[in-house]
C-alpha positions as CSV (number, residue, x, y, z in Angstrom):
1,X,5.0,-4.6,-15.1
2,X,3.1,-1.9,-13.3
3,X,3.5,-0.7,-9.9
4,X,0.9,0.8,-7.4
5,X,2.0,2.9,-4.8
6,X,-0.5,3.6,-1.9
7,X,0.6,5.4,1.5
8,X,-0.6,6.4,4.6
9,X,0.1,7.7,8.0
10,X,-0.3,5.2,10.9
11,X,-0.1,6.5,14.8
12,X,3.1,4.3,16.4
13,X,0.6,2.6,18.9
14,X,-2.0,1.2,16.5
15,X,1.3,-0.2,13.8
16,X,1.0,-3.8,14.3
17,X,-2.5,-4.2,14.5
18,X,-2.7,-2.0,11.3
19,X,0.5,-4.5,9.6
20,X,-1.8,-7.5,10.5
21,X,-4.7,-5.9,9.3
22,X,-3.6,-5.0,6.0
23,X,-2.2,-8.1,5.3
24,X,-5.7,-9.2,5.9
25,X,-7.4,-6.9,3.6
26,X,-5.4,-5.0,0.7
27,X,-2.8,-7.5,0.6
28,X,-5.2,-10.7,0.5
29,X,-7.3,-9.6,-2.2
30,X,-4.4,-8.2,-3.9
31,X,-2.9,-11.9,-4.3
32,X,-6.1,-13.4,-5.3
33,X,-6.6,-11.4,-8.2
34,X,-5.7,-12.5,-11.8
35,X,-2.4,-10.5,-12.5
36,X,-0.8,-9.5,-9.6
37,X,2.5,-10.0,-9.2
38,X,4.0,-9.3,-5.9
39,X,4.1,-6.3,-3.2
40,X,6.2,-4.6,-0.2
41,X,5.2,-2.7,2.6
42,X,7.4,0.4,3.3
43,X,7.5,2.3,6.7
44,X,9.5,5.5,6.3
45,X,12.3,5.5,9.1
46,X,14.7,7.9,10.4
47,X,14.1,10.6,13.8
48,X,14.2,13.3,11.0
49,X,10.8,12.2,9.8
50,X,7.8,14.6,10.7
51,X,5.6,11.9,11.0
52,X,7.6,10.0,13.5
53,X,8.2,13.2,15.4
54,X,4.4,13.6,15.4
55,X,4.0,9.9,17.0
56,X,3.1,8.2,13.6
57,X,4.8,6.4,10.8
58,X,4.6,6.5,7.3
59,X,3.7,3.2,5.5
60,X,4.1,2.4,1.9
61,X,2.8,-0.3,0.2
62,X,3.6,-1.1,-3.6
63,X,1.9,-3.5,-4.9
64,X,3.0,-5.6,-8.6
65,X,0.8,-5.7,-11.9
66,X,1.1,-7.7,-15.0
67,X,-1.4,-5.2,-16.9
68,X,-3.8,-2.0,-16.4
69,X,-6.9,-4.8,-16.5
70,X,-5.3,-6.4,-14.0
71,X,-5.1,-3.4,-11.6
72,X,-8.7,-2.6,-13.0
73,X,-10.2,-6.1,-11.8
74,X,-8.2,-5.0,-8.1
75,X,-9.5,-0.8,-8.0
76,X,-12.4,-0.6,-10.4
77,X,-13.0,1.6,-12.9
78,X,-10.9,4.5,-11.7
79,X,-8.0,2.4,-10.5
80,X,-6.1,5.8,-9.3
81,X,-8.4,6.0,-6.9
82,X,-7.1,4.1,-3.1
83,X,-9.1,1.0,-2.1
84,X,-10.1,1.7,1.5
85,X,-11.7,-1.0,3.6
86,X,-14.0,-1.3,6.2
87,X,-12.1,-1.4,9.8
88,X,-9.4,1.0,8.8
89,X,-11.1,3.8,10.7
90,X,-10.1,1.5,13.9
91,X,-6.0,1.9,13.5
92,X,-6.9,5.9,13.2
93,X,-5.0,5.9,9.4
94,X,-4.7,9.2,7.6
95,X,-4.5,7.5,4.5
96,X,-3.8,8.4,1.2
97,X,-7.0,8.9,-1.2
98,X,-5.0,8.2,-4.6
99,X,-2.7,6.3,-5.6
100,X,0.6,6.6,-7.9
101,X,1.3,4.0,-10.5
102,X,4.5,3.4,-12.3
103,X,5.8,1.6,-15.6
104,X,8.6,-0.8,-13.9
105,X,11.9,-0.3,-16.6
106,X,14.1,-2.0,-14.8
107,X,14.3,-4.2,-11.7
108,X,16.7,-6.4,-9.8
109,X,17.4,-7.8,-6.7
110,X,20.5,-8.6,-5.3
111,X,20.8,-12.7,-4.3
C-alpha cells in the first residue's frame, strides 16, 4: 500500500467551505479511481502553530493506493506532482505543489 500526502494552508474563515469543497473534488475522484484505497484529512492543531497564529490552518490529506499505476491513473504521469482544481483559488489556499508518497509497512487501527 502506498500513501499520498498532499498539504496546504487554508485561512480559518474560508475552512468549511474549503472541507466541503475538497470532498467534492480531490476526494471524489480519488474514490472513483481503480485502486484507491482510502484517505484522511488532517488539520494541524495546537495555539503553538504558526499558521494558526497567522489566522490559517494547516490541512493534510493522505490519500490510500493499492499500486504506483493506481496513483498514476489519479496524478498523471508525474504523480509527485499535486492535482489542483479549478475553484481552489476561491478558499485563498497556499497549497502545496508536490506531494510526498510513502511505502505503508505497517498499519493498525485500534477497534
Amino acid at each position: 500500500m502506498i500513501a499520498r500526502e498532499w498539504k496546504c494552508l487554508c485561512p480559518l474563515r474560508h475552512l468549511e467551505g474549503f472541507l466541503t469543497h475538497l470532498e467534492r473534488t480531490g476526494i471524489r475522484e480519488a474514490q472513483a479511481t481503480p485502486g484507491y484505497l482510502g484517505h484522511q484529512v488532517l488539520e494541524r492543531l495546537g495555539e503553538t502553530c504558526s499558521a494558526r497564529r497567522a489566522g490559517n490552518v494547516e490541512i493534510g490529506l493522505v490519500t490510500y493506493w493499492k499500486t504506483w499505476e493506481a496513483i498514476r491513473a489519479f496524478a498523471g504521469d508525474e504523480p509527485e506532482r499535486a492535482v489542483l482544481y479549478p475553484g481552489d483559488e476561491r478558499y485563498e489556499i497556499i497549497p502545496d505543489k508536490h506531494v510526498l508518497h510513502y511505502e505503508v509497512l505497517e498499519h493498525a487501527l485500534k477497534k
